[in-house]
N, C-alpha and C positions, 0 to 999 in steps of 0.2 A: 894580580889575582888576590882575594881578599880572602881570606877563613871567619867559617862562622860559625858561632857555638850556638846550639837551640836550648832555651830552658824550659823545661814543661813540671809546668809544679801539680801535683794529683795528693786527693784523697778521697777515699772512697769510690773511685770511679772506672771498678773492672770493667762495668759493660761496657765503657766509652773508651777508654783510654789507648785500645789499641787502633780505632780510624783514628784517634789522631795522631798518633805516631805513626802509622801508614799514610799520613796525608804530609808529612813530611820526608818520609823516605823516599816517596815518590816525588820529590820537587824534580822541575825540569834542569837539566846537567848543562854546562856551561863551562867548563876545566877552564876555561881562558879569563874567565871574570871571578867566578868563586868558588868555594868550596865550604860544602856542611860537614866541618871535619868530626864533631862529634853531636850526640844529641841528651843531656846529662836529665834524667827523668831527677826530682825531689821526691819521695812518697813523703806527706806532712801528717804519718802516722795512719795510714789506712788500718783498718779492722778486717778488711774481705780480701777477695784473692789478688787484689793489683799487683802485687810483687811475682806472683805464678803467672799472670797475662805477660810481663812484661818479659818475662825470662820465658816466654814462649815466641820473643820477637828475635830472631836471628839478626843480627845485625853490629860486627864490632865496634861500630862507635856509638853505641847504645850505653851510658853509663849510668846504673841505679844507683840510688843515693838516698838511706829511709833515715827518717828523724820518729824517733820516739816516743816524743810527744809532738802535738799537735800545739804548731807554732803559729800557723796560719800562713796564706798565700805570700805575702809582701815577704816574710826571712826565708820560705821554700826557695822564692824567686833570688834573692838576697843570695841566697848559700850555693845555688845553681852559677851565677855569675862568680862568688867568689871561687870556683876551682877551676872556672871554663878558661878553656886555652885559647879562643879566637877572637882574632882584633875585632871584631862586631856580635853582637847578641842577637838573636830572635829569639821571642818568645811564643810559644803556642799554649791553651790552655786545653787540660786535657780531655774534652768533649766539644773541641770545636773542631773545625775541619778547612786547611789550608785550599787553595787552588792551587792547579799545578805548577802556575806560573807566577805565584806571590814573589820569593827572593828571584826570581830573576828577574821581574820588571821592577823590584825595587833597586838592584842591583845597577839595573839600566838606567835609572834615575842617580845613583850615586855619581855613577859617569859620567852621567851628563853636567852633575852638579857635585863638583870632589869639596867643595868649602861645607856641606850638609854633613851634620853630626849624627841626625836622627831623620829615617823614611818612614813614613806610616799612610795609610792609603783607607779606602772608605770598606765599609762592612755589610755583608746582606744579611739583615736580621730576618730568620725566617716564625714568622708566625701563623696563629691558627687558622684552619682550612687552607694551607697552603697558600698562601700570602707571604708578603715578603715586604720590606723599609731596608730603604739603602739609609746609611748614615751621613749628614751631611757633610759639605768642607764649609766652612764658613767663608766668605769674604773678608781681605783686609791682611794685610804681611804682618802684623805685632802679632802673634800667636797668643803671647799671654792675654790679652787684651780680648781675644775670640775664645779663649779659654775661661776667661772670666765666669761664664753665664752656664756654660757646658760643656762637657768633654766630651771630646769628638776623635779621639787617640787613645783605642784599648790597648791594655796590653799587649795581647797579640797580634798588635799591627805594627809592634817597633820592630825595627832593624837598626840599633843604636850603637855607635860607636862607645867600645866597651872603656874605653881611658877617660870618656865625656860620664858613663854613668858611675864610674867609682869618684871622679870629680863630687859628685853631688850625695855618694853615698848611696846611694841605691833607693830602694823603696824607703819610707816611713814605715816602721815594723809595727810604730805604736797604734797608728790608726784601724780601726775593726771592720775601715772597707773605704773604698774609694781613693785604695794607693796609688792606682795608678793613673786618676785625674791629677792629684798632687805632685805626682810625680814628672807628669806632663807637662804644668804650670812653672815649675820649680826648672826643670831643664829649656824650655821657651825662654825663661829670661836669662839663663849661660849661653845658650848656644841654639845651631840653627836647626829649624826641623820643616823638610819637606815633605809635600805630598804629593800621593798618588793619586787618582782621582777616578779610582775604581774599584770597585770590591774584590780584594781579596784573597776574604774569608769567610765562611759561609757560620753563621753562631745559631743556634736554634733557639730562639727564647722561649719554647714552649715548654723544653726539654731545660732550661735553665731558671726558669720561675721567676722570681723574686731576687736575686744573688745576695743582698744582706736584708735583714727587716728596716722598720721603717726607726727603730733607734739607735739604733747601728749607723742608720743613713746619716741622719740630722747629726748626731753625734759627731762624727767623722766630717763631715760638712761644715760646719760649723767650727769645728779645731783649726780642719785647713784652711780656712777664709780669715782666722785669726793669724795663724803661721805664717801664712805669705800677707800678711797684711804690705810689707814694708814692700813688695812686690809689686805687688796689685798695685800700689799708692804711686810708684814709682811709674807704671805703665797710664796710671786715668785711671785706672778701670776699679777699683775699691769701692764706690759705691754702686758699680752695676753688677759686681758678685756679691753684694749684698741683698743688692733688688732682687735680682735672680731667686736667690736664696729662700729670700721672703716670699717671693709669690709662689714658689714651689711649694712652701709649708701651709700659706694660704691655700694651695690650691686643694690643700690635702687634709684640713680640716684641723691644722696645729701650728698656726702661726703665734697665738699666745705663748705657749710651750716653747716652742723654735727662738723665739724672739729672744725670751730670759738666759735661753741655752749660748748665746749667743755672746748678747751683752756679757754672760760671767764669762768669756772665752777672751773676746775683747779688753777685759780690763785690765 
Protein backbone atom coordinates (compact mmCIF):
# COMPACT_ATOMS: atom_id res chain seq x y z
CA UNK A 1 0.00 0.00 0.00
CA UNK A 2 1.33 3.39 -0.84
CA UNK A 3 0.53 6.85 1.13
CA UNK A 4 -0.33 10.04 -0.35
CA UNK A 5 0.13 13.53 0.50
CA UNK A 6 -2.38 16.10 -1.43
CA UNK A 7 -1.01 19.56 -1.98
CA UNK A 8 -3.63 22.23 -2.66
CA UNK A 9 -2.11 25.63 -2.83
CA UNK A 10 -5.01 28.56 -2.55
CA UNK A 11 -5.37 32.16 -2.59
CA UNK A 12 -8.03 33.99 -2.59
CA UNK A 13 -10.49 31.36 -3.33
CA UNK A 14 -13.24 31.03 -0.57
CA UNK A 15 -15.88 30.41 -2.90
CA UNK A 16 -14.10 27.52 -4.62
CA UNK A 17 -11.87 26.05 -2.43
CA UNK A 18 -14.13 23.86 -0.41
CA UNK A 19 -15.52 21.57 -3.80
CA UNK A 20 -12.14 21.07 -4.15
CA UNK A 21 -11.16 19.77 -1.10
CA UNK A 22 -14.60 17.92 -1.11
CA UNK A 23 -13.64 16.28 -4.36
CA UNK A 24 -10.88 14.93 -2.77
CA UNK A 25 -12.23 13.67 0.37
CA UNK A 26 -14.47 11.85 -1.53
CA UNK A 27 -11.88 9.89 -3.69
CA UNK A 28 -12.88 6.23 -4.02
CA UNK A 29 -11.27 3.99 -0.89
CA UNK A 30 -8.94 1.12 -1.73
CA UNK A 31 -7.13 0.22 1.98
CA UNK A 32 -5.31 -2.51 -0.05
CA UNK A 33 -3.45 -0.20 -2.67
CA UNK A 34 -3.42 3.41 -1.09
CA UNK A 35 -3.91 5.76 1.25
CA UNK A 36 -4.69 9.84 1.22
CA UNK A 37 -3.11 10.04 4.62
CA UNK A 38 -3.09 13.77 4.76
CA UNK A 39 -4.35 16.74 2.72
CA UNK A 40 -1.77 19.89 3.60
CA UNK A 41 -3.93 23.14 2.23
CA UNK A 42 -0.80 26.38 1.64
CA UNK A 43 -3.02 29.63 1.87
CA UNK A 44 -0.27 31.95 -0.42
CA UNK A 45 -1.57 34.93 1.75
CA UNK A 46 -5.33 35.13 1.10
CA UNK A 47 -7.03 38.51 2.13
CA UNK A 48 -10.90 36.95 2.38
CA UNK A 49 -12.32 34.13 4.50
CA UNK A 50 -10.41 30.93 3.09
CA UNK A 51 -8.88 30.09 6.40
CA UNK A 52 -12.80 30.23 8.01
CA UNK A 53 -14.11 27.89 4.84
CA UNK A 54 -11.23 25.59 5.51
CA UNK A 55 -11.55 25.31 9.24
CA UNK A 56 -15.18 24.69 8.55
CA UNK A 57 -13.90 21.36 6.74
CA UNK A 58 -13.99 18.59 9.39
CA UNK A 59 -11.59 16.30 8.52
CA UNK A 60 -8.15 15.27 10.61
CA UNK A 61 -5.89 15.08 8.00
CA UNK A 62 -6.68 18.46 6.83
CA UNK A 63 -3.50 20.42 7.42
CA UNK A 64 -3.54 24.57 7.06
CA UNK A 65 -0.41 26.08 6.41
CA UNK A 66 -0.89 30.33 5.64
CA UNK A 67 2.22 32.28 4.38
CA UNK A 68 2.17 35.92 4.85
CA UNK A 69 3.08 37.07 1.94
CA UNK A 70 2.17 36.18 -1.26
CA UNK A 71 4.92 33.97 -2.56
CA UNK A 72 3.02 32.60 -5.43
CA UNK A 73 1.87 29.05 -6.51
CA UNK A 74 5.34 27.20 -7.43
CA UNK A 75 6.91 27.84 -3.37
CA UNK A 76 2.84 27.30 -1.95
CA UNK A 77 3.36 23.88 -3.87
CA UNK A 78 7.16 23.90 -2.94
CA UNK A 79 6.36 24.35 1.02
CA UNK A 80 3.30 21.83 0.89
CA UNK A 81 5.69 19.05 -0.38
CA UNK A 82 8.42 20.03 1.98
CA UNK A 83 6.38 18.89 5.28
CA UNK A 84 4.28 16.18 3.47
CA UNK A 85 4.76 12.68 4.99
CA UNK A 86 3.68 10.49 1.97
CA UNK A 87 5.87 8.64 -0.39
CA UNK A 88 3.76 10.20 -3.44
CA UNK A 89 2.25 13.64 -3.89
CA UNK A 90 -0.93 14.84 -5.52
CA UNK A 91 -1.72 17.92 -6.27
CA UNK A 92 -5.10 19.58 -6.61
CA UNK A 93 -5.62 23.25 -7.45
CA UNK A 94 -8.09 24.84 -5.46
CA UNK A 95 -11.12 25.55 -7.94
CA UNK A 96 -10.78 22.42 -9.74
CA UNK A 97 -12.61 19.45 -9.10
CA UNK A 98 -11.19 15.64 -8.97
CA UNK A 99 -13.27 12.56 -10.28
CA UNK A 100 -14.06 10.08 -7.95
CA UNK A 101 -11.81 7.71 -9.35
CA UNK A 102 -8.72 9.92 -10.37
CA UNK A 103 -5.96 8.35 -7.52
CA UNK A 104 -7.39 5.16 -7.89
CA UNK A 105 -7.04 4.53 -11.60
CA UNK A 106 -3.79 6.18 -11.26
CA UNK A 107 -2.92 4.02 -8.57
CA UNK A 108 -3.91 1.04 -10.92
CA UNK A 109 -1.70 2.24 -13.47
CA UNK A 110 1.32 2.49 -10.86
CA UNK A 111 0.56 -1.49 -10.45
CA UNK A 112 0.62 -2.12 -13.38
CA UNK A 113 3.62 -0.12 -14.10
CA UNK A 114 6.01 -0.02 -10.41
CA UNK A 115 9.30 1.33 -12.64
CA UNK A 116 6.76 4.89 -13.22
CA UNK A 117 7.82 7.85 -11.20
CA UNK A 118 5.22 10.09 -12.30
CA UNK A 119 1.00 9.23 -13.51
CA UNK A 120 -0.79 11.96 -15.10
CA UNK A 121 -3.89 11.32 -17.19
CA UNK A 122 -5.88 13.80 -19.73
CA UNK A 123 -8.27 16.94 -18.41
CA UNK A 124 -11.88 17.92 -19.37
CA UNK A 125 -11.55 21.54 -19.95
CA UNK A 126 -14.98 22.91 -19.48
CA UNK A 127 -15.97 25.85 -21.61
CA UNK A 128 -18.58 28.43 -22.49
CA UNK A 129 -22.28 27.29 -23.27
CA UNK A 130 -21.35 24.08 -21.83
CA UNK A 131 -18.80 22.78 -24.00
CA UNK A 132 -16.09 20.84 -23.08
CA UNK A 133 -11.97 19.94 -24.78
CA UNK A 134 -10.37 17.01 -23.43
CA UNK A 135 -6.69 17.62 -23.39
CA UNK A 136 -4.48 15.70 -25.64
CA UNK A 137 -1.82 12.78 -25.00
CA UNK A 138 0.57 13.20 -27.65
CA UNK A 139 2.10 10.31 -29.57
CA UNK A 140 5.70 9.10 -29.23
CA UNK A 141 7.53 7.53 -25.68
CA UNK A 142 10.54 10.64 -25.28
CA UNK A 143 8.08 12.77 -23.32
CA UNK A 144 10.49 15.71 -23.44
CA UNK A 145 10.43 15.64 -27.00
CA UNK A 146 6.16 15.85 -26.85
CA UNK A 147 6.69 18.40 -24.31
CA UNK A 148 8.82 20.43 -26.37
CA UNK A 149 5.91 22.30 -28.21
CA UNK A 150 3.24 21.97 -25.26
CA UNK A 151 2.24 20.85 -22.08
CA UNK A 152 -0.06 18.53 -21.73
CA UNK A 153 0.66 17.59 -17.73
CA UNK A 154 -1.05 20.10 -15.28
CA UNK A 155 -0.30 20.24 -12.16
CA UNK A 156 -3.11 18.59 -10.92
CA UNK A 157 -2.86 15.53 -12.74
CA UNK A 158 0.67 14.43 -11.06
CA UNK A 159 0.69 11.54 -8.71
CA UNK A 160 4.59 11.79 -8.36
CA UNK A 161 6.93 9.99 -6.57
CA UNK A 162 7.85 12.45 -3.77
CA UNK A 163 11.93 11.25 -3.58
CA UNK A 164 11.86 11.75 -7.68
CA UNK A 165 10.42 15.43 -7.07
CA UNK A 166 12.88 16.59 -4.24
CA UNK A 167 15.60 15.00 -6.76
CA UNK A 168 14.72 17.85 -9.15
CA UNK A 169 13.82 20.41 -6.44
CA UNK A 170 10.62 20.98 -6.86
CA UNK A 171 8.96 23.82 -8.92
CA UNK A 172 11.03 26.80 -10.24
CA UNK A 173 9.94 29.54 -7.70
CA UNK A 174 11.42 32.04 -9.90
CA UNK A 175 9.37 31.80 -12.95
CA UNK A 176 5.92 34.06 -12.76
CA UNK A 177 3.92 31.08 -14.36
CA UNK A 178 4.21 27.98 -16.30
CA UNK A 179 5.95 26.07 -13.43
CA UNK A 180 4.51 23.35 -14.06
CA UNK A 181 5.20 22.88 -17.86
CA UNK A 182 8.93 23.38 -16.69
CA UNK A 183 8.52 21.25 -14.27
CA UNK A 184 7.16 18.48 -16.43
CA UNK A 185 10.02 18.94 -19.00
CA UNK A 186 12.78 19.01 -16.38
CA UNK A 187 11.36 15.55 -14.71
CA UNK A 188 10.57 13.66 -18.46
CA UNK A 189 14.24 13.77 -18.89
CA UNK A 190 15.20 12.06 -15.02
CA UNK A 191 12.70 9.74 -15.00
CA UNK A 192 9.64 8.06 -16.12
CA UNK A 193 6.14 9.37 -16.54
CA UNK A 194 3.06 7.55 -17.44
CA UNK A 195 -0.33 8.18 -18.68
CA UNK A 196 -3.63 7.78 -18.22
CA UNK A 197 -5.62 8.35 -21.00
CA UNK A 198 -8.85 9.79 -19.60
CA UNK A 199 -9.98 12.67 -17.97
CA UNK A 200 -9.65 12.95 -14.70
CA UNK A 201 -10.29 16.29 -13.73
CA UNK A 202 -12.90 18.48 -14.56
CA UNK A 203 -10.96 22.53 -14.76
CA UNK A 204 -13.41 25.16 -15.72
CA UNK A 205 -11.65 27.67 -17.92
CA UNK A 206 -14.55 30.00 -17.85
CA UNK A 207 -14.23 30.32 -14.27
CA UNK A 208 -10.26 30.45 -14.69
CA UNK A 209 -9.80 33.00 -17.46
CA UNK A 210 -6.65 34.02 -18.47
CA UNK A 211 -4.27 32.07 -15.52
CA UNK A 212 -1.17 34.54 -16.00
CA UNK A 213 -1.22 37.66 -18.77
CA UNK A 214 0.38 37.62 -21.85
CA UNK A 215 3.97 38.96 -20.16
CA UNK A 216 4.10 36.89 -17.71
CA UNK A 217 3.49 34.15 -20.35
CA UNK A 218 6.37 34.99 -22.83
CA UNK A 219 8.48 35.88 -20.01
CA UNK A 220 8.36 32.53 -18.30
CA UNK A 221 8.40 30.90 -21.81
CA UNK A 222 10.95 32.12 -22.90
CA UNK A 223 13.34 31.61 -19.60
CA UNK A 224 12.47 28.01 -19.60
CA UNK A 225 13.18 27.29 -23.33
CA UNK A 226 16.65 28.91 -22.36
CA UNK A 227 16.90 26.81 -18.92
CA UNK A 228 16.55 23.48 -20.34
CA UNK A 229 18.19 24.33 -23.39
CA UNK A 230 20.90 21.70 -22.68
CA UNK A 231 17.72 19.43 -22.33
CA UNK A 232 15.82 20.09 -25.23
CA UNK A 233 19.40 19.85 -27.39
CA UNK A 234 20.05 16.52 -25.77
CA UNK A 235 16.37 15.04 -26.69
CA UNK A 236 16.26 16.76 -30.86
CA UNK A 237 13.77 18.81 -29.90
CA UNK A 238 15.52 22.69 -29.26
CA UNK A 239 14.56 23.87 -32.39
CA UNK A 240 10.94 22.58 -32.31
CA UNK A 241 10.32 24.57 -28.68
CA UNK A 242 11.54 27.22 -30.29
CA UNK A 243 9.24 26.93 -33.41
CA UNK A 244 6.69 26.35 -31.15
CA UNK A 245 7.33 29.41 -29.28
CA UNK A 246 7.70 31.54 -32.21
CA UNK A 247 4.51 30.76 -33.94
CA UNK A 248 2.63 31.18 -30.61
CA UNK A 249 3.85 34.79 -30.30
CA UNK A 250 3.28 35.16 -33.99
CA UNK A 251 0.06 33.94 -33.72
CA UNK A 252 -0.69 36.53 -31.11
CA UNK A 253 0.61 39.50 -32.66
CA UNK A 254 4.25 39.79 -30.87
CA UNK A 255 6.62 37.77 -32.45
CA UNK A 256 8.94 40.91 -32.85
CA UNK A 257 8.96 41.44 -29.03
CA UNK A 258 8.89 37.50 -28.18
CA UNK A 259 11.80 37.15 -30.47
CA UNK A 260 14.53 39.87 -28.65
CA UNK A 261 13.05 38.41 -25.33
CA UNK A 262 14.41 35.39 -26.33
CA UNK A 263 17.60 35.88 -27.96
CA UNK A 264 18.64 38.13 -24.49
CA UNK A 265 17.56 34.76 -22.48
CA UNK A 266 19.71 32.59 -24.91
CA UNK A 267 22.80 34.32 -24.82
Amino acid sequence: MISISVIIPTYNRERYIRKAVESVLSQEVDGSLYEIVEIIIVDDGSSDDTERVIGSIKDSRITYRRSEANKGAAAARNTGVGIAKGEWIAFQDSDDVWHKDKIRKQVGYLNENPQTDMVSHRIRALIENDGEILTPVPEGSDRVSTLARNNYIGTPTMLVRKTSFDELNGFDETLSALEDWDFALRFADRFNIGMVDEPLIDVDMVLEGISADASKYYESRCRMTAQNRDILMRHGCFNDAVEGLLMHARDNGVLESVGKMLELYLQ
